[in-house]
Structures are given as structure tokens and as C-alpha cells.
C-alpha positions as CSV (number, residue, x, y, z in Angstrom):
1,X,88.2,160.0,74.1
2,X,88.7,157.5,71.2
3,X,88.5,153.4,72.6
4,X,92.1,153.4,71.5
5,X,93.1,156.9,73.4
6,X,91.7,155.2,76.6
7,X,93.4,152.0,76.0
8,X,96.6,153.8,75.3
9,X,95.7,155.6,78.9
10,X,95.2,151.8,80.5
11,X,98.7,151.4,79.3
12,X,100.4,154.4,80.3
13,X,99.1,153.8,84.0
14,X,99.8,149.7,84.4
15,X,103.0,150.7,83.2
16,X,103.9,153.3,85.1
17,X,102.5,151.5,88.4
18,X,103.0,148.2,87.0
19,X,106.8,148.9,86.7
20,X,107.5,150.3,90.1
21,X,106.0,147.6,92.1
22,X,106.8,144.9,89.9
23,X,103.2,144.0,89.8
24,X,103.6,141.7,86.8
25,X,99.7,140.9,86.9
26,X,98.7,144.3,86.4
27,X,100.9,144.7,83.3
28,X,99.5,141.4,81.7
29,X,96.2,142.7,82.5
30,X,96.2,145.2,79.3
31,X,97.2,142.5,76.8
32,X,95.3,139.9,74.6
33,X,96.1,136.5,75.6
34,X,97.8,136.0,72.6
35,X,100.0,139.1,72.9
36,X,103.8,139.5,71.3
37,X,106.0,142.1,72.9
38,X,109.4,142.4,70.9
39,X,111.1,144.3,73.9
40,X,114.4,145.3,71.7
41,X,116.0,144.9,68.6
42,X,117.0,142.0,67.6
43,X,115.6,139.9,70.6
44,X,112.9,137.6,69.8
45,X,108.7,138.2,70.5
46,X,107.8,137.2,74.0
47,X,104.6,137.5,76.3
48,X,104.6,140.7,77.7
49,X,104.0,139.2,81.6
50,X,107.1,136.9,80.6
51,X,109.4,140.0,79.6
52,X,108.6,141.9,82.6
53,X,109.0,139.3,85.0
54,X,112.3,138.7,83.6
55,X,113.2,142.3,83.7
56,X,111.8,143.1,87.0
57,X,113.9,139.8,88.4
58,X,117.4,142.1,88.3
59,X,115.8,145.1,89.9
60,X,115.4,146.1,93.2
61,X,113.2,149.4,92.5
62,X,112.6,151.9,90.2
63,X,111.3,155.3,89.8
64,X,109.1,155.5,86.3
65,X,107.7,158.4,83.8
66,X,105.6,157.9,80.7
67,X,104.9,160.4,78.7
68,X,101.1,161.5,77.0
69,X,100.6,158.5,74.2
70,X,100.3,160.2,71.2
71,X,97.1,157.8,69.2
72,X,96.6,156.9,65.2
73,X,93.7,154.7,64.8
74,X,94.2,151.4,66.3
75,X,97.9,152.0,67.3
76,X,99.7,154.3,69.7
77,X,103.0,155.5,70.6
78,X,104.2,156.5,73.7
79,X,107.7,157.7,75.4
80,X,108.6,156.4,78.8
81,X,111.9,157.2,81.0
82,X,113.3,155.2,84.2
83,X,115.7,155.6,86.9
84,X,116.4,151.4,87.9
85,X,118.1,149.9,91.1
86,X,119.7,146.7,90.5
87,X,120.0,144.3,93.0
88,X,123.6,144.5,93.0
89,X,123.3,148.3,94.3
90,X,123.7,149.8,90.6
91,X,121.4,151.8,89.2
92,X,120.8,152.5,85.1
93,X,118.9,155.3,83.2
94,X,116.5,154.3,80.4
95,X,115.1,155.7,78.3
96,X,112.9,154.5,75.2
97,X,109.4,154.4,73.0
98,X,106.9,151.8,73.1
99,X,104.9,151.0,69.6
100,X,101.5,149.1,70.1
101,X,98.4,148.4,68.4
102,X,95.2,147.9,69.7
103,X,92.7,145.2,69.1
104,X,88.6,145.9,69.2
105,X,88.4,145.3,72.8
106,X,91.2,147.9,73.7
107,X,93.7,145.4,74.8
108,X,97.4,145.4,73.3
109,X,97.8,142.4,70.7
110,X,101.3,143.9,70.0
111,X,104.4,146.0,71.2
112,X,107.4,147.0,70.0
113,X,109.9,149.0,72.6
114,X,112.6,151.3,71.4
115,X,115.2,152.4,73.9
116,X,118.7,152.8,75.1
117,X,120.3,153.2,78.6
118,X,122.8,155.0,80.6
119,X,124.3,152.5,83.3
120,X,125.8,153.6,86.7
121,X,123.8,156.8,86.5
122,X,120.2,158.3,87.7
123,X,119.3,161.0,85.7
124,X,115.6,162.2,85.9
125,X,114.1,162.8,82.7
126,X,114.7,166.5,81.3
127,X,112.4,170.2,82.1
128,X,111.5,169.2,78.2
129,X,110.7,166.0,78.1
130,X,106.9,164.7,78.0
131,X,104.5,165.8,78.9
132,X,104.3,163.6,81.4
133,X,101.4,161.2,81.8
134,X,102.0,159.0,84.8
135,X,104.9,159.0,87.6
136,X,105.5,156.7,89.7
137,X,108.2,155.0,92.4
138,X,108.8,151.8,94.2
139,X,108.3,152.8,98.1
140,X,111.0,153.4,99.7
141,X,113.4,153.1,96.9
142,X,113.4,157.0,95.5
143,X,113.7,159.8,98.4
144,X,116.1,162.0,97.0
């Protein structure tokens, strides 16, 4: 496995457990210190520990899927899918791509997410979709 294949797998499970216990450590774990996530269009660059712990402040749980990163060189690409409980009792579908590049030492120096929801539904991701990588849930939260 390529140092930027692995990294990409460092990603794909922080993420994926990262997001469902809202362990915002974890996630800022696989970033360089000096790390710009633009998390969607037209909002502007932010830490990556700073975006999710403002996007993990309006959800209760979620249950997450991340697809098999697909790797070029120093940058990767890789599909991810969530079913999110608000605190309010809603819950939203979303789906999107992360872009991110890789420095030497396999952390992420830079992100770019790609997606688009569904609100007031839960749909799991499609037979089709993936393959899937990593799945995970908040405890408690996903029983269905």
C-alpha cells in the first residue's frame, strides 16, 4: 500500500468513527496543523477540528458510510453517506465527496467536501453504492 493509500485509509476510519461519536480529536488527528478544509461551496477555508465541532454541535447522532478512497499520487478522493439526528428530533440524509491532498508525512494539508442533502428523511445509502470502506453509528442512536 502507497503512504498516500494508507493515509487516505487513516481518513476513511477517523471519519467514519470520528463522525459518529463526535470525537472531534480523533478527526484533527489526521491533519497538518496548518490544515484548510473548505467544507462547501462558497463557504470560506476553516480548520478541519473547527468545522466538525461546529457541525457536530446541531447533531444528536449519526449513522456514517465512506466509501473505498480511490488514490492519485499525493491526493485522494473518497465518497461518504450519512443518516444525521438533529437535536431538534429531525433527521437529514447526506450525501457528498471529500477531495484531499496529502503532505510527506501522510497527514491532510487540504480538503475540499462536495455534497448535498435530503432533510426530514433517513435513507441508507443504495445496494450500488461504495464499496463501502468503513460503517459506523453513534450508540444507541441507529437500531432500526
Amino acid at each position: 500500500m502507497t503512504p498516500s493509500a494508507e493515509a487516505a485509509r487513516r481518513w476513511v476510519d477517523a471519519w467514519a468513527r470520528g463522525w459518529a461519536t463526535h470525537d472531534v480529536e480523533l478527526i484533527a488527528s489526521i491533519y497538518a496543523d496548518d490544515a484548510v478544509q473548505v467544507s462547501a461551496f462558497f463557504r470560506a477555508p476553516q480548520r478541519p477540528a473547527e468545522y466538525a465541532a461546529w457541525a457536530f454541535s446541531e447533531e444528536e447522532g449519526s449513522e456514517v458510510w465512506i466509501a473505498e478512497p480511490v488514490v492519485d499520487g499525493d491526493r485522494a478522493a473518497v465518497a461518504w453517506w450519512a443518516i444525521s439526528r438533529l437535536l431538534d428530533g429531525r433527521v437529514t440524509t447526506l450525501a457528498g465527496v471529500s477531495t484531499m491532498r496529502f503532505g510527506d508525512d501522510g497527514l491532510v494539508v487540504e480538503q475540499r467536501d462536495y455534497w448535498n442533502e435530503a432533510e426530514d428523511t433517513a435513507l441508507a445509502p443504495p445496494d450500488d453504492w461504495g464499496p463501502v470502506a468503513a460503517h459506523a453509528a453513534a450508540p444507541g442512536q441507529f437500531t432500526e
